[in-house]
PDB file of N, CA, C and O in Angstrom:
ATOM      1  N   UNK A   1       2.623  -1.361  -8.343  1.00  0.00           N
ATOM      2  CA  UNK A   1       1.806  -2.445  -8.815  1.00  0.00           C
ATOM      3  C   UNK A   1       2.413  -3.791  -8.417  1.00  0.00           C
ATOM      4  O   UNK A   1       1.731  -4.734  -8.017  1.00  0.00           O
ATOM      5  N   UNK A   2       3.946  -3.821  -8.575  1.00  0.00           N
ATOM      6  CA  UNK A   2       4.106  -5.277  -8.286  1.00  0.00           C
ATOM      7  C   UNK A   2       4.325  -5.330  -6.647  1.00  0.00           C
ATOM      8  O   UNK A   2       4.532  -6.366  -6.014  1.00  0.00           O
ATOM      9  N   UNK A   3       4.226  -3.850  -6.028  1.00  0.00           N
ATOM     10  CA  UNK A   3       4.046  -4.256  -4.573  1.00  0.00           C
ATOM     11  C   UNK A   3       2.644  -5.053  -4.055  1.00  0.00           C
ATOM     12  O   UNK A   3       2.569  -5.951  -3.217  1.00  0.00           O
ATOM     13  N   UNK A   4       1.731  -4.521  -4.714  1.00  0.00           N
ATOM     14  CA  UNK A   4       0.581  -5.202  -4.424  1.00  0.00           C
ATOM     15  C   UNK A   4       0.022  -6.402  -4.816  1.00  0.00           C
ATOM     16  O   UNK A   4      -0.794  -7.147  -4.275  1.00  0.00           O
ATOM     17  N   UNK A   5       0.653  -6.445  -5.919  1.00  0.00           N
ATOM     18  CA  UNK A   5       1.008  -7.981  -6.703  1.00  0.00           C
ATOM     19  C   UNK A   5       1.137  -8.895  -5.332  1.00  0.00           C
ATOM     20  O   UNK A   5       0.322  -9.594  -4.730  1.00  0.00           O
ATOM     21  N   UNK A   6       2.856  -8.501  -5.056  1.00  0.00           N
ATOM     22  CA  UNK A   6       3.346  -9.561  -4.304  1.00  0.00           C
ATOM     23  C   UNK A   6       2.584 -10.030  -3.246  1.00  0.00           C
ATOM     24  O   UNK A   6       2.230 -11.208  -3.203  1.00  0.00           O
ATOM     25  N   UNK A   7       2.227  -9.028  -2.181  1.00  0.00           N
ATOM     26  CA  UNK A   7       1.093  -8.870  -1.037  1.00  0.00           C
ATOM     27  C   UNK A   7      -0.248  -9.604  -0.968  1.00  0.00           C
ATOM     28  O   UNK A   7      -0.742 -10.305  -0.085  1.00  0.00           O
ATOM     29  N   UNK A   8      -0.643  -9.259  -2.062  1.00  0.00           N
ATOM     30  CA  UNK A   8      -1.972 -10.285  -2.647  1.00  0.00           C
ATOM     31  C   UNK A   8      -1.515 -11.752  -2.974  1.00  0.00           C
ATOM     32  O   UNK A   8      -2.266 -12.727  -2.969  1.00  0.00           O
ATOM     33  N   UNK A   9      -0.336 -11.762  -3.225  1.00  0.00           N
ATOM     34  CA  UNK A   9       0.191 -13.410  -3.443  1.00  0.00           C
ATOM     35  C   UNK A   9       0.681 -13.983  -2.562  1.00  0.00           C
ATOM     36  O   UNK A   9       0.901 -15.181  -2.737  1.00  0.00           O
ATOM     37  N   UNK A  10       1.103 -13.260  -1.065  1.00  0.00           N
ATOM     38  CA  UNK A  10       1.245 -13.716  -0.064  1.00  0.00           C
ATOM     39  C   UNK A  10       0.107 -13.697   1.201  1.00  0.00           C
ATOM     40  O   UNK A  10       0.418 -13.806   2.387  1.00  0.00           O
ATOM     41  N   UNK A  11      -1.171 -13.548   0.728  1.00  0.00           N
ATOM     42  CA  UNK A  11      -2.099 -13.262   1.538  1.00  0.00           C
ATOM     43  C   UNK A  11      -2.238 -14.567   0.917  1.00  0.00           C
ATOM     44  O   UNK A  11      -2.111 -15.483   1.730  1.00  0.00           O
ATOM     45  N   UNK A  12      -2.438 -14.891  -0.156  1.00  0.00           N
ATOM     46  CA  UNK A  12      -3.191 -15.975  -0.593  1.00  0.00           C
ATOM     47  C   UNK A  12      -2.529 -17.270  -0.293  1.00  0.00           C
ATOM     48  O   UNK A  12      -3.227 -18.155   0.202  1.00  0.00           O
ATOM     49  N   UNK A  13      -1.404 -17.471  -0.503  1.00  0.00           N
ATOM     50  CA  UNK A  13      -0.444 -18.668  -0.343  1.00  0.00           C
ATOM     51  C   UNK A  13      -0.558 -18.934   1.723  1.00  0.00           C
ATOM     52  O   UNK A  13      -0.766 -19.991   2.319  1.00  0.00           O
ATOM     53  N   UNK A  14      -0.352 -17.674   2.251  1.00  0.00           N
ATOM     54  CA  UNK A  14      -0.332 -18.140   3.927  1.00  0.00           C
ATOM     55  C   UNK A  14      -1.718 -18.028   4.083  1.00  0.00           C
ATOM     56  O   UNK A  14      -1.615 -17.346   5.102  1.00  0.00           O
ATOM     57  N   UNK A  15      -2.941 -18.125   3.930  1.00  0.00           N
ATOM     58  CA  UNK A  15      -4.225 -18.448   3.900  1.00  0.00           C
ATOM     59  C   UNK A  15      -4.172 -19.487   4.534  1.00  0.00           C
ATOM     60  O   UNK A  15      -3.252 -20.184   4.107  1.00  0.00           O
ATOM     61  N   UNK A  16      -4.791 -20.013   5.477  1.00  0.00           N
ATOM     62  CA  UNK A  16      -4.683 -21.374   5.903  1.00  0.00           C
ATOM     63  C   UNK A  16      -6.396 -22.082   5.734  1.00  0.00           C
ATOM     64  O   UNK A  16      -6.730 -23.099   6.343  1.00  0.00           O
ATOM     65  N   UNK A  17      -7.266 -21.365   4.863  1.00  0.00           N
ATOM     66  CA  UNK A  17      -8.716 -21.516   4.998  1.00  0.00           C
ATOM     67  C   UNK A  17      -8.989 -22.497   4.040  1.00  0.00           C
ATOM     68  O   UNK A  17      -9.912 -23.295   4.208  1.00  0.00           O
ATOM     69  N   UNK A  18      -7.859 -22.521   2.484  1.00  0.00           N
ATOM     70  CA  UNK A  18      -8.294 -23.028   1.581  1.00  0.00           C
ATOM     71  C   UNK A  18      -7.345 -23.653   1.326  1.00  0.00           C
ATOM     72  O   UNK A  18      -6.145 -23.435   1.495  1.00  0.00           O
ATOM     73  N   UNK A  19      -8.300 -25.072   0.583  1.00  0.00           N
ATOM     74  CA  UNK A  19      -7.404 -25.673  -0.224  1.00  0.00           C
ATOM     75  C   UNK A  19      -5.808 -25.398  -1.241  1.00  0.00           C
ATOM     76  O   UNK A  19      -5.343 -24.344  -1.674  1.00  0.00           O
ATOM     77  N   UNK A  20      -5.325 -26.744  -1.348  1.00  0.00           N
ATOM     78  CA  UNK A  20      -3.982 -26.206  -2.531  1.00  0.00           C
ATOM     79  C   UNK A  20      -4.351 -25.766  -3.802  1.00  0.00           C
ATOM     80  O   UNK A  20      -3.728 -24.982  -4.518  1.00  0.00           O
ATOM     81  N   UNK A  21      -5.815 -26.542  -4.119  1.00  0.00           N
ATOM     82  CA  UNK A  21      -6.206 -26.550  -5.512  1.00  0.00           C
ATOM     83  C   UNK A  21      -6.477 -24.766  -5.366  1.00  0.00           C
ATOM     84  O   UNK A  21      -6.079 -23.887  -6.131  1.00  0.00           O
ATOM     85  N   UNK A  22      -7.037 -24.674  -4.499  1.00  0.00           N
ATOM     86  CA  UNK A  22      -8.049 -23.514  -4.737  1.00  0.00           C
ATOM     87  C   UNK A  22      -6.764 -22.108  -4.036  1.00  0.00           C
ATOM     88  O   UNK A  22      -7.276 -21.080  -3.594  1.00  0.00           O
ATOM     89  N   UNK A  23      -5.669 -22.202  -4.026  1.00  0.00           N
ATOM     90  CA  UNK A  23      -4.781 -21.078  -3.818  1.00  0.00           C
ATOM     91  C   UNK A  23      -4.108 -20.990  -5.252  1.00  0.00           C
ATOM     92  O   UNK A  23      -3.876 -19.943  -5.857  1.00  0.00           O
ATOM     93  N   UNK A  24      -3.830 -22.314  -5.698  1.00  0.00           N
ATOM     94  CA  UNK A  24      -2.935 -22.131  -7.213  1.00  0.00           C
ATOM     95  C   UNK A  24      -4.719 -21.306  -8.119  1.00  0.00           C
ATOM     96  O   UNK A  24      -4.832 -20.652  -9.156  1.00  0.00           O
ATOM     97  N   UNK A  25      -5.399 -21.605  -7.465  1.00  0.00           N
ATOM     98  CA  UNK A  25      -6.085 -21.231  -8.526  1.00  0.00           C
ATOM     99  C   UNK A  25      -6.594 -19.577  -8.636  1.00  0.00           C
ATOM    100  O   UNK A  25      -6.947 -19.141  -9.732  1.00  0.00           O
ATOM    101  N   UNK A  26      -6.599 -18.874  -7.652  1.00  0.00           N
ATOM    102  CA  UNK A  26      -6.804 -17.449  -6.635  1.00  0.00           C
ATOM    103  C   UNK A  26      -4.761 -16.810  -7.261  1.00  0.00           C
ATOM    104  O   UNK A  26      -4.605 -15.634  -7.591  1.00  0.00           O
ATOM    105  N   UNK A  27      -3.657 -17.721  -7.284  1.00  0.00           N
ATOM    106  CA  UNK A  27      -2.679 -17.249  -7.805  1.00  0.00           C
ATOM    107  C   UNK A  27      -2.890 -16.529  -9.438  1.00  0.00           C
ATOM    108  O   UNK A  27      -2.689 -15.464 -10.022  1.00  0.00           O
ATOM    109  N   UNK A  28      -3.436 -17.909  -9.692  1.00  0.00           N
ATOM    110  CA  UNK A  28      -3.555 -17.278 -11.278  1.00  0.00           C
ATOM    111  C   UNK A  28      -4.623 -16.123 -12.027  1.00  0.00           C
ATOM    112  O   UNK A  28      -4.726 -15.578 -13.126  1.00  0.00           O
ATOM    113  N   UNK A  29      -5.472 -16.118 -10.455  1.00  0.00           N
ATOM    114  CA  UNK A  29      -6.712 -15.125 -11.047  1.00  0.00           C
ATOM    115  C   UNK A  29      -5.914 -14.071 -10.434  1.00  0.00           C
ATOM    116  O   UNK A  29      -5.711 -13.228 -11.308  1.00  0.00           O
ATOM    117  N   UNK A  30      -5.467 -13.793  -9.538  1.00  0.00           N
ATOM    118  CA  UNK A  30      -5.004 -12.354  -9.329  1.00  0.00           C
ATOM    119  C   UNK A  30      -3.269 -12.048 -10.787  1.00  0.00           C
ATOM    120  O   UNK A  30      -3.044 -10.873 -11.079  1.00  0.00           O
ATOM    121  N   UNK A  31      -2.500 -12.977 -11.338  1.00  0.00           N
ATOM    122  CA  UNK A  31      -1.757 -12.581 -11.867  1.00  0.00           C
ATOM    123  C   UNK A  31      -2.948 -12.348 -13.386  1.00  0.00           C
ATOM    124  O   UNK A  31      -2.463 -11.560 -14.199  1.00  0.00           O
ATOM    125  N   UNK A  32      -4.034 -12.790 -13.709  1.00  0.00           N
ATOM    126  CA  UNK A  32      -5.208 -11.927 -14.698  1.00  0.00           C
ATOM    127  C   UNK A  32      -5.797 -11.008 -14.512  1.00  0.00           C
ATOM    128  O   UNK A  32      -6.191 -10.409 -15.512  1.00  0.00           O
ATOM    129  N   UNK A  33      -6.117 -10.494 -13.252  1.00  0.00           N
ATOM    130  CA  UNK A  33      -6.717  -9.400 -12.662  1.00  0.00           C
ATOM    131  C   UNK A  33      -5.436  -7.752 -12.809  1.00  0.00           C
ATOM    132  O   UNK A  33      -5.438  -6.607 -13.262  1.00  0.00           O
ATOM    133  N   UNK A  34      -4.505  -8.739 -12.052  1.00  0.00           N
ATOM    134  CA  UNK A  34      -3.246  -7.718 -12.520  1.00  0.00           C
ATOM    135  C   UNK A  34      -2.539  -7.135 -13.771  1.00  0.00           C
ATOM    136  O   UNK A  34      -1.793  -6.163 -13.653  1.00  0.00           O
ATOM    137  N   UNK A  35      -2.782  -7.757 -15.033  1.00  0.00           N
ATOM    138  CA  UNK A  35      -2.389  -7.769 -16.112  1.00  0.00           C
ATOM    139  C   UNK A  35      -3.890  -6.654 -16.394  1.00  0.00           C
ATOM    140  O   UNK A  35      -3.614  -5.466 -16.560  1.00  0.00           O
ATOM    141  N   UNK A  36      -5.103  -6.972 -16.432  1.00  0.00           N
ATOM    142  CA  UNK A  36      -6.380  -6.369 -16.338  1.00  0.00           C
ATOM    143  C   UNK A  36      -5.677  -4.747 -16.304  1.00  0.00           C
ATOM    144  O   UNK A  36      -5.223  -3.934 -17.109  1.00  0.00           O
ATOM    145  N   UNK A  37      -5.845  -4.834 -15.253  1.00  0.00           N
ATOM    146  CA  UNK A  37      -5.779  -3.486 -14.637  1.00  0.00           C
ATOM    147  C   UNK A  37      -4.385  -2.768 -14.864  1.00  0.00           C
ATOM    148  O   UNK A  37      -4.385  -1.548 -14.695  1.00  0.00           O
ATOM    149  N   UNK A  38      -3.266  -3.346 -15.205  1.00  0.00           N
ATOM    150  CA  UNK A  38      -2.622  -2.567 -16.314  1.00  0.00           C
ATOM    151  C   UNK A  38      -2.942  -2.355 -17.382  1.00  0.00           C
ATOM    152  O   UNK A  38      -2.772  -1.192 -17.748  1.00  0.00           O
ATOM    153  N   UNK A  39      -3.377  -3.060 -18.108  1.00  0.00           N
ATOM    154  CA  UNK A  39      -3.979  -2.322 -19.958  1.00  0.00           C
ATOM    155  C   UNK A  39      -4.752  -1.312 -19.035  1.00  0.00           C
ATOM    156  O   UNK A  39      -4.330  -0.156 -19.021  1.00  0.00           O
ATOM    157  N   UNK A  40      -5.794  -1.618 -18.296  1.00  0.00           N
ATOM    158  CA  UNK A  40      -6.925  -0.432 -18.291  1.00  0.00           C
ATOM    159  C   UNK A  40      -6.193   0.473 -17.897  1.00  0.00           C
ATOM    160  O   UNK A  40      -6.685   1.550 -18.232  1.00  0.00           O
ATOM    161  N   UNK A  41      -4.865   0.645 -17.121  1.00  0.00           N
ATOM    162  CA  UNK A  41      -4.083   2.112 -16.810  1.00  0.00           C
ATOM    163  C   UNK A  41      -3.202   2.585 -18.034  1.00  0.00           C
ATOM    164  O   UNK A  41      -2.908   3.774 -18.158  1.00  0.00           O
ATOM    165  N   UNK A  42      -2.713   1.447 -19.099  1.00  0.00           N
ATOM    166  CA  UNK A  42      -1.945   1.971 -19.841  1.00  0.00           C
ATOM    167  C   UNK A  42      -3.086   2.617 -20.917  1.00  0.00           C
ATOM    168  O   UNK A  42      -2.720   3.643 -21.489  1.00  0.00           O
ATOM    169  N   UNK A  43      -4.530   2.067 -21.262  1.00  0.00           N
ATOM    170  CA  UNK A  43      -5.421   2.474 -22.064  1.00  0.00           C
ATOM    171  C   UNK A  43      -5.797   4.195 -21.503  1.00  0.00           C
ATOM    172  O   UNK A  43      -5.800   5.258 -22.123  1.00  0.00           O
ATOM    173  N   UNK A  44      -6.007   3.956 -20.479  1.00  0.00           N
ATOM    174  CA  UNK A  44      -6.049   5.488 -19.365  1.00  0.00           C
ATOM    175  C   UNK A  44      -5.306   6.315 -20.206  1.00  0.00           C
ATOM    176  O   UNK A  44      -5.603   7.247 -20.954  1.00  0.00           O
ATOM    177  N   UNK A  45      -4.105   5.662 -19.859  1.00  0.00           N
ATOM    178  CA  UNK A  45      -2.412   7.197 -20.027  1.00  0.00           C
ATOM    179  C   UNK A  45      -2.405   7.665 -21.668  1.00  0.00           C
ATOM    180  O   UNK A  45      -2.019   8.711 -22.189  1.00  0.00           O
ATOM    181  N   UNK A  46      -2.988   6.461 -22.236  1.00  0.00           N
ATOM    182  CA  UNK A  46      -2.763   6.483 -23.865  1.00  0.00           C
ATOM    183  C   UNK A  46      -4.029   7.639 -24.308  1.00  0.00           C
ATOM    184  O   UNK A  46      -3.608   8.617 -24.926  1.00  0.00           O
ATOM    185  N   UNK A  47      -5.318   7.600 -24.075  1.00  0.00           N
ATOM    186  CA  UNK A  47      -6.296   8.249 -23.805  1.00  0.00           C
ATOM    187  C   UNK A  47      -6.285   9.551 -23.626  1.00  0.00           C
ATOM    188  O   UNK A  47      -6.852  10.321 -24.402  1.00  0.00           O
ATOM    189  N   UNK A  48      -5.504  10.002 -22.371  1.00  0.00           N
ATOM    190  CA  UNK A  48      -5.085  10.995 -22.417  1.00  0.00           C
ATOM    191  C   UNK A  48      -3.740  11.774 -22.700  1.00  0.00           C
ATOM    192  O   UNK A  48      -3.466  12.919 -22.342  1.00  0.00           O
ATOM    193  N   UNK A  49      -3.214  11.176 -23.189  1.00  0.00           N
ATOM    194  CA  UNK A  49      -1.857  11.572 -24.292  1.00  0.00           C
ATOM    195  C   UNK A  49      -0.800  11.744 -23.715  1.00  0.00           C
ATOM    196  O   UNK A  49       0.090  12.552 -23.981  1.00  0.00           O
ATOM    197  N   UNK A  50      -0.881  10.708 -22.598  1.00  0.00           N
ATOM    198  CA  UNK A  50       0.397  10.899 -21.606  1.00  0.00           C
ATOM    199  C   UNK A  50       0.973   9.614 -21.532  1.00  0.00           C
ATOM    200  O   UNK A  50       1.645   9.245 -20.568  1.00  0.00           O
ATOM    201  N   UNK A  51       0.711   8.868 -22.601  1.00  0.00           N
ATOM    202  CA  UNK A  51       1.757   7.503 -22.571  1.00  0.00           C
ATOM    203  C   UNK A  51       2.574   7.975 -23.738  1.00  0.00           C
ATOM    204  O   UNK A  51       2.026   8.496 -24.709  1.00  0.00           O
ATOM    205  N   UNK A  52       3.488   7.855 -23.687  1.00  0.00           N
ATOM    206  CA  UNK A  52       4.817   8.170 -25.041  1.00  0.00           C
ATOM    207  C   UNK A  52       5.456   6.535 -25.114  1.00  0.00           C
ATOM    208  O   UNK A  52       5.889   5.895 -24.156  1.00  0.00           O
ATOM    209  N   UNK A  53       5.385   6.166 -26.297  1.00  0.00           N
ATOM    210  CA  UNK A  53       6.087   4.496 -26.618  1.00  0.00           C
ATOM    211  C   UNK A  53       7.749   4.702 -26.290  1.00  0.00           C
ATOM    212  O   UNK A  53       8.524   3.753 -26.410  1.00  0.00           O
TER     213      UNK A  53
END
């Protein structure tokens, strides 16, 4: 996960298409998107009784 994290945050930053405003802003939607989609995997594992605290 945080490989793809990073990858997606370096696609976005060497982008040369868009604005500064609009990369800080594509930063912060993918670090919400990423957080996203961990609950929905930890909700997954919990679901099926394969997350242990």
């Amino acid at each position: 996960m945080e490989y793809i994290q990073a990858q997606m945050k370096l696609n976005a930053i060497t982008c040369q298409h868009h604005p500064e405003e609009e990369i800080e802003r594509r930063l912060a939607q993918i670090d919400t998107d990423m957080r996203q989609v961990e609950d929905a995997l930890r909700n997954d594992l919990a679901f099926r009784g394969l997350l242990h605290p």
